[in-house]
N, C-alpha and C positions, 0 to 999 in steps of 0.2 A: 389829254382827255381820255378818260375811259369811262365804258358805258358796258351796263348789264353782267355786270362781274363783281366779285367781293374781292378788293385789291388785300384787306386783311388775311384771308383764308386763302386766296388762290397766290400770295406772296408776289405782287406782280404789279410791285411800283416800282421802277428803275432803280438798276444801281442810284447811290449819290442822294437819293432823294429826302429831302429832308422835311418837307412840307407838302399836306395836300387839304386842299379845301374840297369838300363835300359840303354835298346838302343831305346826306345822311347821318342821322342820330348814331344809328349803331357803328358806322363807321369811325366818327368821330371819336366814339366813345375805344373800340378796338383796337385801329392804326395805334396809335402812339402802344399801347399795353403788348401788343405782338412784332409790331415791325420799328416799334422806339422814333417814328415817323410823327410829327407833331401835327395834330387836327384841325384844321378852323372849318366850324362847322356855320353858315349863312344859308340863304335860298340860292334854285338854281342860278338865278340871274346875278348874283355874289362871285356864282363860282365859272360861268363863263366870263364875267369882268375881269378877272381874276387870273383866269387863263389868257384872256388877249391882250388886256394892259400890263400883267405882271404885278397888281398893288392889289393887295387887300384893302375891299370897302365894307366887307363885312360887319355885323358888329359886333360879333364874339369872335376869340381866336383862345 
C-alpha cells in the first residue's frame, strides 16, 4: 500500500514489481509509460480487495 506519493515520479514501487492497481487515472495512465509497471486502474475498494486477497476484481486492467 502506498498513500499520498506519486509512485511514477518519486520511482518507489519495489524492486520486482510488476503490477499495481490504483484508483488513479494519471497513475494508471504513467506507471506502465515511466516505470514499464503494468496498471489496472478500479475504485478504492478494487484496490484494497486487491491488496488483501491478492485477485483482481476490478473491471478494467
Amino acid at each position: 500500500m502506498l498513500t499520498d506519493s506519486c509512485p511514477a515520479m518519486s520511482r518507489s514501487a519495489p524492486p520486482g514489481t510488476k503490477v499495481f492497481a490504483t484508483d488513479s487515472a494519471k497513475q494508471a495512465h504513467y506507471l506502465p509509460a515511466i516505470l514499464g509497471i503494468e496498471a489496472w486502474f478500479g475504485t478504492l475498494a478494487d484496490c484494497i480487495d486487491a491488496a488483501v486477497t491478492g485477485i483482481w476484481k476490478g473491471e478494467l486492467r
